[in-house]
ZADODO-6060 format. One record per residue: residue number from 1; residue in one letter; x, y negated, z negated of N, C-alpha, C, O in turn. Coordinates in nm, 2 decimals, padded with zeros to 4 digits. Atoms other than C-alpha are relative to their C-alpha. Layout:
+-----+-----+--------+--------+--------+--------+--------+--------+--------+--------+--------+--------+--------+--------+
:   n : res :    n.X :    n.Y :    n.Z :   ca.X :   ca.Y :   ca.Z :    c.X :    c.Y :    c.Z :    o.X :    o.Y :    o.Z :
+-----+-----+--------+--------+--------+--------+--------+--------+--------+--------+--------+--------+--------+--------+
: NUM :   A :      X :      Y :      Z :      X :      Y :      Z :      X :      Y :      Z :      X :      Y :      Z :
...
+-----+-----+--------+--------+--------+--------+--------+--------+--------+--------+--------+--------+--------+--------+
END
This chain:
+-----+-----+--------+--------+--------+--------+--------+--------+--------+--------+--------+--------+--------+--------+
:   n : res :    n.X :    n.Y :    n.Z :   ca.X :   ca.Y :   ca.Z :    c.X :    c.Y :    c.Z :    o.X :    o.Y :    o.Z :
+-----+-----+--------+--------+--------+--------+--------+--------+--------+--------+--------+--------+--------+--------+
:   1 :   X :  00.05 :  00.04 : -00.13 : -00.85 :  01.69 : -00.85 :  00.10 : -00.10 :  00.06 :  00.18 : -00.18 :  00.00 :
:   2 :   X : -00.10 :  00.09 : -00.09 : -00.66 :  01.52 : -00.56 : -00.04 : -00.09 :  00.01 : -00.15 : -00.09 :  00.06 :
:   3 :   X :  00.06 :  00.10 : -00.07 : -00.69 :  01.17 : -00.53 :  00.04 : -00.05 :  00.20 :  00.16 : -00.02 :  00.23 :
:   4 :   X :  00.00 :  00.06 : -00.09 : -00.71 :  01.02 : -00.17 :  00.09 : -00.10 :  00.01 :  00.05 : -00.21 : -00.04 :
:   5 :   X : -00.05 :  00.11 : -00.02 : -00.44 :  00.80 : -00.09 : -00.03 : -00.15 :  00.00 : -00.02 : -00.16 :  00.13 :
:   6 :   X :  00.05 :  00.13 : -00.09 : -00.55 :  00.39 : -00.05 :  00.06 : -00.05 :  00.09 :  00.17 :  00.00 :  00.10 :
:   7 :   X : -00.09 :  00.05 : -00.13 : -00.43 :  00.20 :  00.24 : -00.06 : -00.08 : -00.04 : -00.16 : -00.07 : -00.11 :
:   8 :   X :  00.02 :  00.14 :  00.02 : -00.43 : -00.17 :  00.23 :  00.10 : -00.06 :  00.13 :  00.20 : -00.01 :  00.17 :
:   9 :   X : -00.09 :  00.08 : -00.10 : -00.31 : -00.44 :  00.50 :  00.05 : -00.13 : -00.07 : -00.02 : -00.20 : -00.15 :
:  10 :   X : -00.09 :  00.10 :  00.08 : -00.06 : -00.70 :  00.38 : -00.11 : -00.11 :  00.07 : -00.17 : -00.05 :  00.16 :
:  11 :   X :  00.03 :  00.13 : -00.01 : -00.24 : -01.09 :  00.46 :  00.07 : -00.06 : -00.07 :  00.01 : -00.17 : -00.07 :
:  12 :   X : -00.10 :  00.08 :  00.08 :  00.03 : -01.25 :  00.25 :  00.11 :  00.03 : -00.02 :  00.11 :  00.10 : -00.12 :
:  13 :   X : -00.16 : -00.03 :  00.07 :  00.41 : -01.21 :  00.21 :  00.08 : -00.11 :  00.05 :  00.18 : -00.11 :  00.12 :
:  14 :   X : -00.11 :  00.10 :  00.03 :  00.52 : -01.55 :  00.16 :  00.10 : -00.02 : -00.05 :  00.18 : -00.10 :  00.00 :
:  15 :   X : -00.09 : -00.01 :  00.10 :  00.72 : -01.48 : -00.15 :  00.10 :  00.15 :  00.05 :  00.21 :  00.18 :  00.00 :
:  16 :   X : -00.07 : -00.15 : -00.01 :  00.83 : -01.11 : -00.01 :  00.02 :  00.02 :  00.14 : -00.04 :  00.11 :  00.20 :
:  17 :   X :  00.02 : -00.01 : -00.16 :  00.91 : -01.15 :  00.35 :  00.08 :  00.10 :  00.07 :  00.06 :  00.13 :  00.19 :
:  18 :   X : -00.06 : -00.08 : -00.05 :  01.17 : -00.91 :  00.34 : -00.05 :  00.16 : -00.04 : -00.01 :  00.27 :  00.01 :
:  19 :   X :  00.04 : -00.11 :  00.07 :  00.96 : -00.66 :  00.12 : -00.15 :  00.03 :  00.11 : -00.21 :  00.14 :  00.13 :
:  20 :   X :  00.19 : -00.04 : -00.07 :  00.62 : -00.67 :  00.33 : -00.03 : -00.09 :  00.14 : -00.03 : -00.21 :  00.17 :
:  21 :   X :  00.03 :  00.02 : -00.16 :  00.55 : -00.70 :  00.67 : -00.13 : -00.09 :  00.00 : -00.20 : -00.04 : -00.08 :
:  22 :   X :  00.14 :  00.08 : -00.03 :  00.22 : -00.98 :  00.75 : -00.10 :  00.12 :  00.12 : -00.06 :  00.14 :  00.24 :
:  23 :   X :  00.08 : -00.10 : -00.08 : -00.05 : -00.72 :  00.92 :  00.03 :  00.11 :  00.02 :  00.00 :  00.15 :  00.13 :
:  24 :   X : -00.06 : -00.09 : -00.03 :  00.11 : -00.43 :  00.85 : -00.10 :  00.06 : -00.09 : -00.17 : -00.01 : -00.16 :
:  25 :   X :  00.10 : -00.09 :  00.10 : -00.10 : -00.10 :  00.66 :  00.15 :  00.03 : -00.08 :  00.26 :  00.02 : -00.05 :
:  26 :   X : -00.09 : -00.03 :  00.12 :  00.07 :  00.00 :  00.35 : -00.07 :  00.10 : -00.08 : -00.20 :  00.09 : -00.08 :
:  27 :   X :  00.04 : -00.08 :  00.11 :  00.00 :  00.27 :  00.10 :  00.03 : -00.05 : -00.10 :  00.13 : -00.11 : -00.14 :
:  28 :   X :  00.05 :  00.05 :  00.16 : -00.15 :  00.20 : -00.23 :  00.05 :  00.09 : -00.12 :  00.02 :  00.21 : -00.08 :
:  29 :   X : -00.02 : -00.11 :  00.05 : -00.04 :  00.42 : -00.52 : -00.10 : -00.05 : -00.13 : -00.10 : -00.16 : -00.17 :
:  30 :   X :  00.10 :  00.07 :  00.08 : -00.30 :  00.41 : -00.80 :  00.12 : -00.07 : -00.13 :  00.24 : -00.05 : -00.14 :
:  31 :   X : -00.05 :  00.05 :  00.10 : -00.19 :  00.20 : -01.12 : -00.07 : -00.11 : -00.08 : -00.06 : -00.22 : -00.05 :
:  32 :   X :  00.13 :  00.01 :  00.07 : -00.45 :  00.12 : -01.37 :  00.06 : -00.12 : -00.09 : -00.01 : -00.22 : -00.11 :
:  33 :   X : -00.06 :  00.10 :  00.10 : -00.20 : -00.09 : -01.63 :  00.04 : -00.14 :  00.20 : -00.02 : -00.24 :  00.22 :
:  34 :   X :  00.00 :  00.10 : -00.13 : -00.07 : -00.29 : -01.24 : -00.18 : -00.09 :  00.03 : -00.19 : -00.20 :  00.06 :
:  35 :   X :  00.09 :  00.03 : -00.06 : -00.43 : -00.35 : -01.17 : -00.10 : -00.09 : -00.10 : -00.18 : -00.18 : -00.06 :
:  36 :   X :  00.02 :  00.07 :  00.11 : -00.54 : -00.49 : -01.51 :  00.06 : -00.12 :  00.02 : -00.01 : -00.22 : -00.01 :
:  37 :   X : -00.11 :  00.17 :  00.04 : -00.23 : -00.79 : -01.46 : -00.06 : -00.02 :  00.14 :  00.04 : -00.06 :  00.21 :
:  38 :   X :  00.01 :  00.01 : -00.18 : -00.40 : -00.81 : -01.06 :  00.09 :  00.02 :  00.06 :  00.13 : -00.07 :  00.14 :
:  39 :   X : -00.13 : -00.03 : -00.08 : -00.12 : -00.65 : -00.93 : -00.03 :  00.15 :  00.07 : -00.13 :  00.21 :  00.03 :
:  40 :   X :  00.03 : -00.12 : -00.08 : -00.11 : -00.35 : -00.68 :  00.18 :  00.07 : -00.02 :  00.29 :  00.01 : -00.04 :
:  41 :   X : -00.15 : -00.10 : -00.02 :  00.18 : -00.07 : -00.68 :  00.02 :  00.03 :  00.17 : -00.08 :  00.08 :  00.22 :
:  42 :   X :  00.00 : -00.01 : -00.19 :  00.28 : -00.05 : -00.27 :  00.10 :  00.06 :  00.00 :  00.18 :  00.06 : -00.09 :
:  43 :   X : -00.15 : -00.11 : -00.06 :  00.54 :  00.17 : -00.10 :  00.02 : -00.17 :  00.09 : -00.07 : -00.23 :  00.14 :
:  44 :   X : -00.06 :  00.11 : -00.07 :  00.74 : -00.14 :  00.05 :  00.07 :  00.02 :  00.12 :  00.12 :  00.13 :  00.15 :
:  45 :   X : -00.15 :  00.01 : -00.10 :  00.97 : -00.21 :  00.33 :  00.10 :  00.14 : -00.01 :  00.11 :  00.23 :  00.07 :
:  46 :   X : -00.11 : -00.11 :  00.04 :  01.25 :  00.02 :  00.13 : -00.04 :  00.10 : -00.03 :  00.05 :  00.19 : -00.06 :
:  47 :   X :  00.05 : -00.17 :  00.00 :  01.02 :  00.32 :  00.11 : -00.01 :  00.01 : -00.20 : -00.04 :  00.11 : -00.26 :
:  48 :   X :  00.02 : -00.03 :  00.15 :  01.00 :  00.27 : -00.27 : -00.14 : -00.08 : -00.05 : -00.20 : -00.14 :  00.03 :
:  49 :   X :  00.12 :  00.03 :  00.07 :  00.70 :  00.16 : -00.48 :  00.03 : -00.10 : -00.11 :  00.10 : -00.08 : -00.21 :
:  50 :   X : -00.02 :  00.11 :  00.04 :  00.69 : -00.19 : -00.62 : -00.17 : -00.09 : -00.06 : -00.29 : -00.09 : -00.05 :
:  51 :   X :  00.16 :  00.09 :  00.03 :  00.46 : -00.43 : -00.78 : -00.04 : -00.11 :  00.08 :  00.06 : -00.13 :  00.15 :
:  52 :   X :  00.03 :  00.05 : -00.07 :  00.29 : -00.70 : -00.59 : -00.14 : -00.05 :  00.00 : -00.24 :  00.02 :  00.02 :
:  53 :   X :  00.16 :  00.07 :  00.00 : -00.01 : -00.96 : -00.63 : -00.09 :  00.09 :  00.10 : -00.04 :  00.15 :  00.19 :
:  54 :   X :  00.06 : -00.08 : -00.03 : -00.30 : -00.80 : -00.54 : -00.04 : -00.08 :  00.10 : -00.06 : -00.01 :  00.20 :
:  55 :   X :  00.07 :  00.05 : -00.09 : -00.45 : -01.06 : -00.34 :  00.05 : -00.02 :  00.16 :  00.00 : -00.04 :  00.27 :
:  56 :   X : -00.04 : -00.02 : -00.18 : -00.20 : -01.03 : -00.06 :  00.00 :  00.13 :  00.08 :  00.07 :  00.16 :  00.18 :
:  57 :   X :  00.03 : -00.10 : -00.06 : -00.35 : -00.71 :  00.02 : -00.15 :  00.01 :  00.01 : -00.21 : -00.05 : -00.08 :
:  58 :   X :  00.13 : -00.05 : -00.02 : -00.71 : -00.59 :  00.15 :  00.02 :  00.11 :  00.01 :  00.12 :  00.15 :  00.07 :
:  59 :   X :  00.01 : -00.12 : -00.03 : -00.81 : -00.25 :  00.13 : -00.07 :  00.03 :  00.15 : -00.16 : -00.04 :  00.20 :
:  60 :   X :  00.09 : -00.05 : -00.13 : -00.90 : -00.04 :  00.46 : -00.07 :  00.12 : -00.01 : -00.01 :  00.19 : -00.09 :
:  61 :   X :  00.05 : -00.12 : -00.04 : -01.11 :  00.26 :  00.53 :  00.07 :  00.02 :  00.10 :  00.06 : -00.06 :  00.19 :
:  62 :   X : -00.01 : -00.10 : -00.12 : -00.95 :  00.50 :  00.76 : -00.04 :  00.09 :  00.07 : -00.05 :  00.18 :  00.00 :
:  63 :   X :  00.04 : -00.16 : -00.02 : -01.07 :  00.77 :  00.95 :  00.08 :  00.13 : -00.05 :  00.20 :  00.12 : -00.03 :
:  64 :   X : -00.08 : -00.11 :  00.02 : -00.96 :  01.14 :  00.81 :  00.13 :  00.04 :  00.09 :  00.24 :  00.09 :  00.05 :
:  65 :   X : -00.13 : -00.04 : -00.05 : -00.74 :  01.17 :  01.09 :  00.12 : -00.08 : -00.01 :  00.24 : -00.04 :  00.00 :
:  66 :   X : -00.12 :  00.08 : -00.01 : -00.55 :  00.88 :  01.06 :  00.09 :  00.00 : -00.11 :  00.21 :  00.00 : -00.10 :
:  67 :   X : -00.04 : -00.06 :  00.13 : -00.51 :  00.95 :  00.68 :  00.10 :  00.13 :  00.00 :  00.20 :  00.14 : -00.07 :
:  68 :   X : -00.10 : -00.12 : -00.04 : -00.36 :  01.27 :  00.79 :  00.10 : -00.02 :  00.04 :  00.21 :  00.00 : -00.01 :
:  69 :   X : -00.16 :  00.03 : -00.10 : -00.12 :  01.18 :  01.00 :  00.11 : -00.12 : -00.07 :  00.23 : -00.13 : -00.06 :
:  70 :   X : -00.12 :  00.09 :  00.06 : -00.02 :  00.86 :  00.77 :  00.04 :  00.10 : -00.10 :  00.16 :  00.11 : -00.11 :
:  71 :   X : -00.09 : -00.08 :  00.12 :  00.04 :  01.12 :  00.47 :  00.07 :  00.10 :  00.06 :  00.16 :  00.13 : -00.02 :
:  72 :   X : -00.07 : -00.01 : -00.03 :  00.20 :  01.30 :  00.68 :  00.16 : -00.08 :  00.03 :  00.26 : -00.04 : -00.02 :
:  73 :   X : -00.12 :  00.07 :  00.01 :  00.48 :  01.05 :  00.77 :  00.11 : -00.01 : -00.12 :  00.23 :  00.02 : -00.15 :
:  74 :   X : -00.04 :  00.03 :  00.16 :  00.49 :  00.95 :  00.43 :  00.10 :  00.14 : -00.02 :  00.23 :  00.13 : -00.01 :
:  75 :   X : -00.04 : -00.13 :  00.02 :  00.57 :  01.33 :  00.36 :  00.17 : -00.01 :  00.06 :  00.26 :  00.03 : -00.01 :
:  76 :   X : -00.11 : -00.04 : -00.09 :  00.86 :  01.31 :  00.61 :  00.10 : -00.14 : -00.01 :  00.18 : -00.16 :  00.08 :
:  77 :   X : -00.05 :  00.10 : -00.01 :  01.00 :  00.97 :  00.50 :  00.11 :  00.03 : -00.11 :  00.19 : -00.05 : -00.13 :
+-----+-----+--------+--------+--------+--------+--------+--------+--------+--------+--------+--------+--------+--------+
END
């Protein structure tokens, strides 16, 4: 089964100001051992996938379309 992408909005990047944008959406990628230490796995700034306290993220609901079109990008990045 496919999972669903998560989206989250950064509220914190004191310590990462060059890695994470303040009010920006981000994709989540799941990570079950990351999420155990409260950490989130995030596609960053550099297009790669990083660790990062969890609390400087909130999750969002999207609409389907918007989800579309962000995994699209993604796709093309």
């Amino acid at each position: 089964m496919k999972t669903t992408p998560k989206f989250v909005i950064c509220i914190d990047n004191n310590e990462y100001p060059a890695s994470l944008e303040l009010h920006k959406i981000y994709r989540a990628l799941p990570d079950k051992d990351a999420e155990a230490d409260g950490d989130m796995r995030i596609i960053d700034e550099s297009g790669e996938d990083y660790l990062f306290p969890a609390d400087y993220f909130i999750p969002v609901e999207l609409p389907q379309t918007v989800i579309r079109v962000l995994n699209k990008s993604y796709a093309h990045a």
